[in-house]
C-alpha positions in Angstrom: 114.0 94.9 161.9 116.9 97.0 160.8 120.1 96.5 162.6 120.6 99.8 165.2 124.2 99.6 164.7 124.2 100.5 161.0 126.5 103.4 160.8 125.8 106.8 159.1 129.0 106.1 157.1 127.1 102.5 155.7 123.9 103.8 155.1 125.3 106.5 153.2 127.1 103.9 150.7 123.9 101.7 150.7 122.3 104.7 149.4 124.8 105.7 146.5 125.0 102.3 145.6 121.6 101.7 145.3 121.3 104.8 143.2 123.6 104.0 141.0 122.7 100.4 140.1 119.1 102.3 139.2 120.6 104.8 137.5 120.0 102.1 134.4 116.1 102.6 134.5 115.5 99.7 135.3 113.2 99.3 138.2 114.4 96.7 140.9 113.1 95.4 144.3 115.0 95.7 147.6 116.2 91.9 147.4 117.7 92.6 143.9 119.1 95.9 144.9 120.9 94.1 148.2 122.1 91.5 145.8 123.7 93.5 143.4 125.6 95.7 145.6 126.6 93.2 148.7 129.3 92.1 146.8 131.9 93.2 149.2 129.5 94.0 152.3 127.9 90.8 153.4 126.1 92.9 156.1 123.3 94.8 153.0 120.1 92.8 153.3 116.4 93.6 152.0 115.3 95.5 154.9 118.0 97.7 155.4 118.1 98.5 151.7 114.4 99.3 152.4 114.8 101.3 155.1 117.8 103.7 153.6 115.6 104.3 150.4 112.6 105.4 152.1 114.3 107.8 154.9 117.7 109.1 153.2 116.7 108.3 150.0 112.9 109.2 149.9 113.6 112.3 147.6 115.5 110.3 145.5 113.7 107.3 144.5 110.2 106.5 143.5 108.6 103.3 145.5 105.8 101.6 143.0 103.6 99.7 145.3 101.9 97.5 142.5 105.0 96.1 141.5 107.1 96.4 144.7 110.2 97.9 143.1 111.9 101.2 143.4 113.4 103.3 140.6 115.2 106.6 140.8 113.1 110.0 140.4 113.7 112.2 137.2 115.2 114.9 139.3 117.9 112.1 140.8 118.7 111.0 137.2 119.6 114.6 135.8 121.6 115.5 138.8 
């Protein structure tokens, strides 16, 4: 479960960091994406990373269920 006390301010940052380690084109899972950008917040972890993407972010990035990763939508990656 997602930690309630995740501020707005936090989930905000999980969500441009995630978007721009996809910006790449790479596709990457939520434990990947919570790797790469914990560096300096201990606190980002696989569900949370989950959770932002598919409520704040879920015009932004593109969830493949076959291969359990998300990548960012064409419309994120022009603008």
């Amino acid at each position: 479960m997602v930690d309630a006390d995740t501020s707005e301010l936090d989930r905000q940052w999980a969500l441009k960091e995630a978007a721009k380690l996809l910006a790449d084109g790479k596709p990457r899972n939520a434990r990947e994406i919570a790797a790469l950008t914990s560096s300096g917040r201990a606190w980002l972890y696989k569900p949370l990373v989950n959770n932002v993407l598919t409520r704040e972010g879920k015009y932004l990035f593109i969830y493949d269920y076959s291969s359990l990763t998300y990548r960012l939508t064409r419309d994120a990656k022009e603008g």
